[in-house]
FIKOL-665090 format. One record per residue (C-alpha): residue in one letter; x, y, z. Coordinates in steps of 0.05 Angstrom, whole numbers. Layout:
<rs>
 residuo   east  north     up
       a      X      Y      Z
...
</rs>
This chain:
<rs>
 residuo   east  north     up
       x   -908   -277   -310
       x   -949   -232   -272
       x  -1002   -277   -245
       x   -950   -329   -220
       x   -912   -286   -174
       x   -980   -255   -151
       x   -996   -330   -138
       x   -928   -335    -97
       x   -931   -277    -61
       x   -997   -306    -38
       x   -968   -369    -17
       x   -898   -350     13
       x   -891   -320     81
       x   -815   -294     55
       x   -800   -282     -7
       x   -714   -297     -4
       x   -702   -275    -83
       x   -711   -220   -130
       x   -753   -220   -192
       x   -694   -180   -239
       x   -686   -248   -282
       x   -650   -233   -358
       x   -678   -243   -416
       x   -642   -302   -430
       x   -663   -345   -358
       x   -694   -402   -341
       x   -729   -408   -278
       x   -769   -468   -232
       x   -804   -450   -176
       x   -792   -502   -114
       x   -827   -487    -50
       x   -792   -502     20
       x   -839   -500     73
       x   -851   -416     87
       x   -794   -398     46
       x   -780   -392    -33
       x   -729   -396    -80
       x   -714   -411   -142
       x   -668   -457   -174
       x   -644   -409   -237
       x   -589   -417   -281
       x   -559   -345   -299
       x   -507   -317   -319
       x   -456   -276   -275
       x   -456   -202   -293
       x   -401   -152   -274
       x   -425    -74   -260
       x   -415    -25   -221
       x   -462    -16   -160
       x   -476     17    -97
       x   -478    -30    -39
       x   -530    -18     13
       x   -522    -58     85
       x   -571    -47    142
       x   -570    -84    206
       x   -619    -76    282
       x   -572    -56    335
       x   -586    -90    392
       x   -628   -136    366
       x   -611   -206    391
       x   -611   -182    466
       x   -684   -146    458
       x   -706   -224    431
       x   -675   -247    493
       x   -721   -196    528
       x   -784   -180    490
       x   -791   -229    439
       x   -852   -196    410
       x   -828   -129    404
       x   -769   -149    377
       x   -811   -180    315
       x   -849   -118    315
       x   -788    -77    305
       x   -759   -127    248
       x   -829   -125    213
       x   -823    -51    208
       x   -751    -47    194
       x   -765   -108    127
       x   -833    -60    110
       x   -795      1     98
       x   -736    -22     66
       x   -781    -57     22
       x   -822      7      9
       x   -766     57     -3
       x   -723      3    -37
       x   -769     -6    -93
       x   -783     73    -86
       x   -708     83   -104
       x   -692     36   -157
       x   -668     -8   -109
       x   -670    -91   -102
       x   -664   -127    -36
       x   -620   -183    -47
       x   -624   -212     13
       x   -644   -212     88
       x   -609   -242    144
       x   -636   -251    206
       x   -651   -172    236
       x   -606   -141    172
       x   -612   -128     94
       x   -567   -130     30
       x   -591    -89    -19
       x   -555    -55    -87
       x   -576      4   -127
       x   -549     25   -190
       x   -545     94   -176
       x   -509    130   -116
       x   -550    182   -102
       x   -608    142   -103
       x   -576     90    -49
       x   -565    155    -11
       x   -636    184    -10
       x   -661    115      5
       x   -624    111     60
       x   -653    183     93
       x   -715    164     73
       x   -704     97    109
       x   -677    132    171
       x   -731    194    175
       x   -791    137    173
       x   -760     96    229
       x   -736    156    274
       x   -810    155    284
       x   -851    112    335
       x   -848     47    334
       x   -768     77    325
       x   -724     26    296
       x   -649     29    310
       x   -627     16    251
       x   -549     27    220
       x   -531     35    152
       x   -466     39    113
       x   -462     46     35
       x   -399     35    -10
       x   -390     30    -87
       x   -350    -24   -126
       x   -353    -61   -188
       x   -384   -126   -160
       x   -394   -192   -192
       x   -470   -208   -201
       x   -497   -285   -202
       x   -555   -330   -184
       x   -532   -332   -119
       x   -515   -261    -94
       x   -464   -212   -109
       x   -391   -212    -94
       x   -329   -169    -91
       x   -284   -123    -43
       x   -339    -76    -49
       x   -391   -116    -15
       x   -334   -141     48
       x   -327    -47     47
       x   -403    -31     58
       x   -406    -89    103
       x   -351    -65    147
       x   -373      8    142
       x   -445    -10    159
       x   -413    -44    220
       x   -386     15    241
       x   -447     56    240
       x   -492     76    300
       x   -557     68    304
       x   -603    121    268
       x   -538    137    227
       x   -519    125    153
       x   -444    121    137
       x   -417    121     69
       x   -348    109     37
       x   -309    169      7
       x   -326    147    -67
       x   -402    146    -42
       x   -384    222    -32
       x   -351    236    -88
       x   -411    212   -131
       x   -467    259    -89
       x   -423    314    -75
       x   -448    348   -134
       x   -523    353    -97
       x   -523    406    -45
       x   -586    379     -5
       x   -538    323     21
       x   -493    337     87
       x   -430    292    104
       x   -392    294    174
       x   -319    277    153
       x   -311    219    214
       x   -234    196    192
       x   -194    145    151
       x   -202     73    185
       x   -172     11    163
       x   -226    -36    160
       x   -215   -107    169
       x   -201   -160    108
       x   -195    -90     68
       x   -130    -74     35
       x   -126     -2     34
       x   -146     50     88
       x   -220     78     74
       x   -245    148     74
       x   -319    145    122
       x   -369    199    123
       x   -432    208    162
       x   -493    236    120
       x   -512    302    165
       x   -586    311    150
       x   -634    321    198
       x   -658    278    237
       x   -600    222    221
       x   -551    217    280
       x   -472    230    270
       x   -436    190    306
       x   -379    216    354
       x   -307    195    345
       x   -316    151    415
       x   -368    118    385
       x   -330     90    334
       x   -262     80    375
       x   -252      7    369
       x   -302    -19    320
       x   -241     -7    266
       x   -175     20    278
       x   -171     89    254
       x   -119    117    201
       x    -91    188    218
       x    -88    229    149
       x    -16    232    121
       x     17    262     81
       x     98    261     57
       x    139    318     36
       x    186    308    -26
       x    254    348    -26
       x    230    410    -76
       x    269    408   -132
       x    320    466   -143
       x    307    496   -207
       x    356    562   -190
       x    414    562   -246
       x    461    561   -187
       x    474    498   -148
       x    493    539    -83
       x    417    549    -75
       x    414    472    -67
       x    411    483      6
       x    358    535      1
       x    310    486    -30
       x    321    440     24
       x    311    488     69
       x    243    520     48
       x    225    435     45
       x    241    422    111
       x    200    480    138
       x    145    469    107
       x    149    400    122
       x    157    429    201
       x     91    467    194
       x     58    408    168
       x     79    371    232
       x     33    418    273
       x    -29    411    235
       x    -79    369    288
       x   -103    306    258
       x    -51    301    202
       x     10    250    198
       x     76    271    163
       x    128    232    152
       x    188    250    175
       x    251    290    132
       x    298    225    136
       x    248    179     89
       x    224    232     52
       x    283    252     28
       x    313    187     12
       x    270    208    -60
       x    312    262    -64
       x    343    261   -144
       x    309    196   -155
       x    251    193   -210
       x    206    137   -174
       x    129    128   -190
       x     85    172   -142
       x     47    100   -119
       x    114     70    -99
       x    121    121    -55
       x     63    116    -33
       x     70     41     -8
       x    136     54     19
       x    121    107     63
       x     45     84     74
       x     19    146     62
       x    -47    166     23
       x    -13    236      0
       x     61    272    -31
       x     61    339    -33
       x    118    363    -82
       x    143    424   -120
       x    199    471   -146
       x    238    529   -124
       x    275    578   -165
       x    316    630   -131
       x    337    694   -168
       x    365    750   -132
       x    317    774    -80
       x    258    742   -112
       x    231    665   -107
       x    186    622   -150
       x    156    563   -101
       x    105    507   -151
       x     75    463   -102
       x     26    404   -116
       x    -16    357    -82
       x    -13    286   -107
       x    -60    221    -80
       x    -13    161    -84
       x    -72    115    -93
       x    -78    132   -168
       x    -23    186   -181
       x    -83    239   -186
       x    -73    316   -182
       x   -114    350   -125
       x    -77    415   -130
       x    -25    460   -152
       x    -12    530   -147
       x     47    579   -157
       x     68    633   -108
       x    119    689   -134
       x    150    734    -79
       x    206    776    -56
       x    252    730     -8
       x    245    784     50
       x    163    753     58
       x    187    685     55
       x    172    668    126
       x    102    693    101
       x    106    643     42
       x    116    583     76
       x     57    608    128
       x     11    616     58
       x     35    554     37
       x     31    506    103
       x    -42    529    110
       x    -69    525     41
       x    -42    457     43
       x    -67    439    105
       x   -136    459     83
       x   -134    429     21
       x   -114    365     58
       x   -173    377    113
       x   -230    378     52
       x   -206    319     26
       x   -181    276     87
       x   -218    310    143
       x   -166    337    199
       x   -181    378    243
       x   -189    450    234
       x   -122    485    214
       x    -87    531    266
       x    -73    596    238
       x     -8    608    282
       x     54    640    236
       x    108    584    232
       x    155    605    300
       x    209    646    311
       x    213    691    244
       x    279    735    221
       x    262    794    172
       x    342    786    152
       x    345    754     90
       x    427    736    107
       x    407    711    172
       x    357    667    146
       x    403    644     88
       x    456    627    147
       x    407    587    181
       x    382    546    126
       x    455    529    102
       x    465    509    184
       x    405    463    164
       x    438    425    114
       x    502    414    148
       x    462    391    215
       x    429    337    173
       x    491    311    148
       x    495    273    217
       x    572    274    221
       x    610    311    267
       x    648    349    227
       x    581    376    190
       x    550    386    255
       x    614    431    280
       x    602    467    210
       x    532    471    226
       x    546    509    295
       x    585    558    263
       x    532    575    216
       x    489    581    267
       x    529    622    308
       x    536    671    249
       x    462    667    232
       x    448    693    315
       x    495    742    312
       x    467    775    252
       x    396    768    295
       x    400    748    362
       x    320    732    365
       x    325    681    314
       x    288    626    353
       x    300    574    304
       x    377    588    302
       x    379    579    370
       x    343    515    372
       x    387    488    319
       x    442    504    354
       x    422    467    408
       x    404    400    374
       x    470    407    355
       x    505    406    425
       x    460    350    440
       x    481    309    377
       x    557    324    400
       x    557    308    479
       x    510    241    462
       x    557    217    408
       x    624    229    452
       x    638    276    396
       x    652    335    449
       x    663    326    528
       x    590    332    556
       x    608    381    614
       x    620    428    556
       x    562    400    503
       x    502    394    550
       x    498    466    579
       x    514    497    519
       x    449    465    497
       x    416    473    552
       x    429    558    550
       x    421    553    466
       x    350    512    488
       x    325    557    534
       x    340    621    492
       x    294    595    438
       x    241    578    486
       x    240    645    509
       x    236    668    435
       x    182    617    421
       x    149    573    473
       x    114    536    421
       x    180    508    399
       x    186    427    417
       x    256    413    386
       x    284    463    445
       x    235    419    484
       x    267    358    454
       x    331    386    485
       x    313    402    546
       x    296    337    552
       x    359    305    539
       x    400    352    587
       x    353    334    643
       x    354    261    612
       x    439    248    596
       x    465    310    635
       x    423    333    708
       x    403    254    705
       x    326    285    737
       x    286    227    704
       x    217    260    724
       x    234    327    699
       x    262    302    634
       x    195    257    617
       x    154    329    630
       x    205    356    575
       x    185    296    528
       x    113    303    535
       x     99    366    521
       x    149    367    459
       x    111    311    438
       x     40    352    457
       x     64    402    411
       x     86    360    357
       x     65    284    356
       x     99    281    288
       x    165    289    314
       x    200    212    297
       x    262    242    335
       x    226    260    395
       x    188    196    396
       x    261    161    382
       x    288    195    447
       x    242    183    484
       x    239    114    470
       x    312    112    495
       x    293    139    549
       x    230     93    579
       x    290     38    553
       x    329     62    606
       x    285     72    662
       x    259      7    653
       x    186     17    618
       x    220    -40    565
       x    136    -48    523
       x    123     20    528
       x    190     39    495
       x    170     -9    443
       x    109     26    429
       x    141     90    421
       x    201     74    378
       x    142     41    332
       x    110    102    322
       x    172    133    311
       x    180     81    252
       x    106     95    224
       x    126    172    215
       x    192    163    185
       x    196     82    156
       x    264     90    121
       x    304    126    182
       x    359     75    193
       x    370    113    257
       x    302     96    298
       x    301     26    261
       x    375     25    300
       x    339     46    365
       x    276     -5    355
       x    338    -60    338
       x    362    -40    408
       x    305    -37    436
       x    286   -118    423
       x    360   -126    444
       x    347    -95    513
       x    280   -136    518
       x    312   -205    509
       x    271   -213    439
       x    335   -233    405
       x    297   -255    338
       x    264   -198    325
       x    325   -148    345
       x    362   -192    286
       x    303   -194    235
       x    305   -112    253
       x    381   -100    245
       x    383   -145    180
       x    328   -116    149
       x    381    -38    158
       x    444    -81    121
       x    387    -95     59
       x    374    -19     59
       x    448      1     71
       x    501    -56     70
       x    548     -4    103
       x    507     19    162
       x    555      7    217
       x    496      9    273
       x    462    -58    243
       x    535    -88    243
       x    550    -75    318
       x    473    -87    334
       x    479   -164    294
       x    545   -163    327
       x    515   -162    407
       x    455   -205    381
       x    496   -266    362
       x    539   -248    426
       x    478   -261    466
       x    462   -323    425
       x    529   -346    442
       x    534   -351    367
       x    609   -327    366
       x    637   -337    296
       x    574   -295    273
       x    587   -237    323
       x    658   -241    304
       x    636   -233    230
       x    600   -178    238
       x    647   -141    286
       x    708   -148    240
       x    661   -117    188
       x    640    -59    234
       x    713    -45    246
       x    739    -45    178
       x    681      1    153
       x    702     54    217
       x    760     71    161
       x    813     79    221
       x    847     17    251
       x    836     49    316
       x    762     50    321
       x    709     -1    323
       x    743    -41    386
       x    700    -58    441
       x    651   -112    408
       x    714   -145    374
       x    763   -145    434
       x    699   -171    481
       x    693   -237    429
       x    760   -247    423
       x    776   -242    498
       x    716   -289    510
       x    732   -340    453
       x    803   -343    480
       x    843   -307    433
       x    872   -264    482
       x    929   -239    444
       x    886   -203    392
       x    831   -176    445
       x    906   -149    475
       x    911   -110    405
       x    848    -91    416
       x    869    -56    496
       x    923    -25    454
       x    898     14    391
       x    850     41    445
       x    909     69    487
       x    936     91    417
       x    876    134    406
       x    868    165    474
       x    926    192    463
       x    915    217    389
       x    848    243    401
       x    834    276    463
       x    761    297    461
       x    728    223    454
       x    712    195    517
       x    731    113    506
       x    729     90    572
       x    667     51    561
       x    702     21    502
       x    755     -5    550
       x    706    -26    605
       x    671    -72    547
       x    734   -102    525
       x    754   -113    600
       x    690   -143    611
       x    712   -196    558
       x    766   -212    596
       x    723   -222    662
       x    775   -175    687
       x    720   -138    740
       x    766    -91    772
       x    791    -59    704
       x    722    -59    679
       x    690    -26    737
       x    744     19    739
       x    731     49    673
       x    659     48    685
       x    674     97    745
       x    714    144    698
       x    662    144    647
       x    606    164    698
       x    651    216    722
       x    656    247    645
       x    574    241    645
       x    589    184    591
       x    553    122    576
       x    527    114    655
       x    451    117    639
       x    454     47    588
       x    491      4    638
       x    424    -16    677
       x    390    -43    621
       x    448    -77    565
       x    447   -148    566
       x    513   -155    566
       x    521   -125    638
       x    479   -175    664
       x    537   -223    685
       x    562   -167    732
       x    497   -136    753
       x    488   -176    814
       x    570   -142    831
       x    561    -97    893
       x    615    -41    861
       x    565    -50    797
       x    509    -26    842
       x    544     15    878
       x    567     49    806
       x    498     46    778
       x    472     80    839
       x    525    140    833
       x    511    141    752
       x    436    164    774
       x    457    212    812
       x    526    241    791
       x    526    323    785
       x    579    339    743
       x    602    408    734
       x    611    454    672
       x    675    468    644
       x    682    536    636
</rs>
């Protein structure tokens, strides 16, 4: 056997195969001109290997300029792979044109190879050469190997720069072990044709080059690290310290938010787990994210038991767990200790960025003023407006117990917001309150973006001072990317002042961070609505009646859709079903009294006029006149519908939308419409006192 591949290796300029035949094989040599193979009848073999990709940068343009040299530089590049290959274990599979596959049985040994490789052609005549290296269980035959791990290093190795060797996370986690061997964390990227996001690292030794993150913007699109926050489980023997579970959840999951580099999803998906005993992994897929942090609370008098662990959703593994016992007066110290040690844990293993070590904001040393606040929390995320008046008062209790209690304050606020947005409270009495509320936390804690978040809205809904309210937004969001409300907002907002793609973009993200929130998948519904992308808005809106067949917002949304599709039985449908799940028979008019004024059933869009009168008079602090304007505007009666328009601009109601709704559009040509739409932007209205 020896003598005849001496006698081809005479003979053959390339040799195109490798020797490793089985036992079992049978081989016969045919000769194609310079090149070599063999026609050989094997077996396929399945094993675990580490997959070795190299590949010239630059090298079709230096053929194009230096043919020579560019041979030169692919000589040297074949010679030393060959050398270090066979120096390593390794066996070249294949070359192609200026780049190499080769596989190694051993990790460590790919790695060493590849340094070797690297050091040797750093040196003159230097050869740019990139490397990646990934391990799978391939599929070995006579004609290669196959597998998702070969289609990983090759993508990896694509991403590399010249003079650098990347590797795939398992490639670490097989060398870690040997100290001698650097990696440069460079992200989580989602690599084309690859299922799930991959882990990348750059081997640091000297003299290999580490890439920078702008070298590898837009050779794969890059995965921030996430992470989701499970509701901790209350394990007190009393069920009144529910809340305070919740609570120390949410605030962790708010110091999370903060941590550069990291995405967490928001509280509204993660605790739709809440109580339910689902597998880790399906969590995982739901929320698309690569980590769950959960854990326990027991509350006992003045002392608390927190178990938190760290879970990968890939494979359900453990990555840590610890238990912290202390006395409830240092829990503002707690979550600190724990918000960091997670966020470390998460940067070893994921790679974001170094962890600020800023205290979580606006601190109270009272234990009752802290227990006020948190039970505020969990009426404020009730999202009614009963809870949220209960929420206020808990609030208000919580600040007068300790009137630097940032957080209070900036609950309080939100609050406000949630009321005067809703209709839920007049808005000359809602806004400022939030606005004063807002700016007393800021004071207390200028790092804090859901006063930010408020500010924003006032200047947004309220002063109507579109340039100072998009400062407010961005520098919440500077603060706190992770904030799917802010993002949500804001969205509205760009809606309104006409940026229609870029409020797509941001309501998007808002849906990456929190994927269940039936809210911001309301606002992206909307959002196609506005846009004229009436297919998608319906797909979007359909897609909230499979999660909740009661959600009212996917109703009315459907509702407008089909109204714009002149689809009018459908709109009716969904209407009548948006007004009987209201619970009142006075509520949930406009959309129905609109289709049946426009499909001539005037009598019943008449009943309509008149259950709205009914509750004007009943309830005096909802503001319905752009209920009435709608329903007018189903008529085609302008007058009344500008009319009502006019008074709802006057209460700082509804005035900002009426630009961009499609259902306007009939009327927005109307001189009084301009002339209203004009005085909506600018309208100053006046607190109550």
């Amino acid at each position: 056997m020896p003598s005849i591949l001496s006698f081809f290796k005479r003979k053959a300029t390339i040799i195109e195969h490798n020797f490793n035949f089985a036992l079992d094989c049978s081989y016969k040599p045919v000769c194609t001109g310079t090149f070599l193979k063999f026609n050989v009848k094997k077996k396929s073999t399945r094993k675990l290997s580490a997959i070795f990709f190299a590949d010239m940068v630059g090298y079709t343009l230096l053929m194009q300029e230096n043919e020579q040299k560019a041979k030169l530089l692919r000589d040297q590049h074949r010679l030393v792979l060959q050398e270090e290959s066979v120096a390593h274990g390794g066996t070249i599979l294949q070359y192609y044109g200026d780049g190499t596959l080769c596989v190694f049985d051993s990790s460590i040994e790919a790695v060493k190879c590849a340094i070797d490789i690297q050091t040797r052609l750093s040196k003159e005549p230097k050869v740019p050469l990139r490397i990646g290296i990934h391990i799978g269980d391939v599929v070995h035959d006579d004609e290669g190997i196959y597998g998702d791990g070969v289609n990983v290093a090759s993508r990896i190795e694509s991403l590399s720069v010249a003079g650098s060797v990347l590797v795939s996370e398992r490639v670490v986690e097989d060398v870690k072990s040997h100290p001698s061997i650097e990696f440069k964390n460079m992200g989580v990227f989602q690599l084309k044709n690859v299922r799930k996001p991959t882990g990348v690292f750059a081997i640091g030794n000297q003299p290999l080059v580490v890439p920078v993150s702008s070298q590898l913007k837009g050779k794969g699109e890059q995965k921030t690290k996430s992470v989701a926050v499970l509701p901790f489980v209350n394990m007190s023997t009393s069920k009144e310290n529910e809340y305070f579970s919740d609570g120390i959840t949410e605030e962790l999951l708010n110091a999370l938010t903060k941590v550069k580099g990291l995405q967490v999803t928001a509280r509204t998906s993660s605790f739709a787990f809440k109580g339910k005993n689902i597998d880790i992994r399906d969590i995982g897929q739901q929320l698309n994210v690569e980590h769950i942090l959960e854990g326990s609370v027991r509350k006992s008098g003045n002392k608390v038991r927190i178990t938190a662990q760290l879970i990968t959703t890939a494979d359900g593994y453990h990555q840590w767990s610890q238990t912290f016992d202390r006395n409830l007066d240092d829990i503002f110290e707690l979550q600190d200790e724990l918000a960091h040690t997670i966020a470390h844990q998460l940067r070893e293993k994921l790679g974001a960025e170094d962890v600020d070590q800023q205290p979580i904001g606006g601190t109270t040393k009272d234990p009752e003023s802290y227990s006020l606040y948190l039970k505020g929390n969990y009426y404020w995320n009730k999202w009614s407006p009963d809870n949220i008046k209960k929420a206020i008062e808990l609030y208000d209790k919580a600040i007068e117990k300790e009137p630097d209690f940032s957080l209070a304050h900036s609950g309080r606020a939100g609050c406000y917001v949630f009321l005067g947005i809703t209709g839920n409270y007049p808005a000359d009495l809602a806004f400022p309150r939030a606005k004063l509320s807002a700016e007393k936390a800021m004071e207390l804690d200028p790092q804090d973006d859901k006063s930010l978040l408020t500010m924003a809205m006032f200047k947004f809904m309220y002063e109507k001072n579109t340039d100072s309210a998009r400062r407010y937004f961005e520098n919440a969001l500077e603060l706190n990317p992770n904030n799917s409300v802010t993002r949500q907002y804001y969205a509205m907002f760009l809606s309104t002042v006409g940026q229609q793609e870029q409020a797509l973009k941001e309501v998007e993200l808002a849906h990456q961070l929190d994927p269940l929130s039936l809210s911001i998948l309301g606002t992206q519904g909307n959002a196609f609505l506005i846009f004229k992308m009436y297919e998608k808005a319906e797909v979007v809106f359909q897609s909230m009646l499979d999660m909740d067949p009661t959600f009212r917002t996917a109703l009315e949304g459907l509702g407008w859709v089909n109204v714009q599709m002149k689809k009018w039985d459908k709109a009716l449908k969904y209407f009548l079903k948006f007004q009987e799940l209201t619970g009142s028979p006075l509520k949930g008019m406009s959309g129905l009294g609109y289709v049946y004024a426009r499909t001539g059933q005037l009598q019943k869009a008449q009943e309509c006029l008149d259950k709205l009168d009914q509750r004007s008079r009943e309830d005096k602090e909802t503001n319905l006149n752009i209920d009435y304007a709608v329903v007018y505007l189903g008529f085609k009666n302008w007058e009344r519908t500008f009319l009502h328009i006019e008074k709802a601009i006057e209460a700082n109601m509804g005035g900002m939308f009426l630009s961009v709704h499609p259902i306007w559009e009939e009327v927005r040509e109307e001189p009084k419409f301009k002339a209203l739409l004009e005085y909506s932007r600018t309208a100053q209205i006046k607190p109550s006192k």
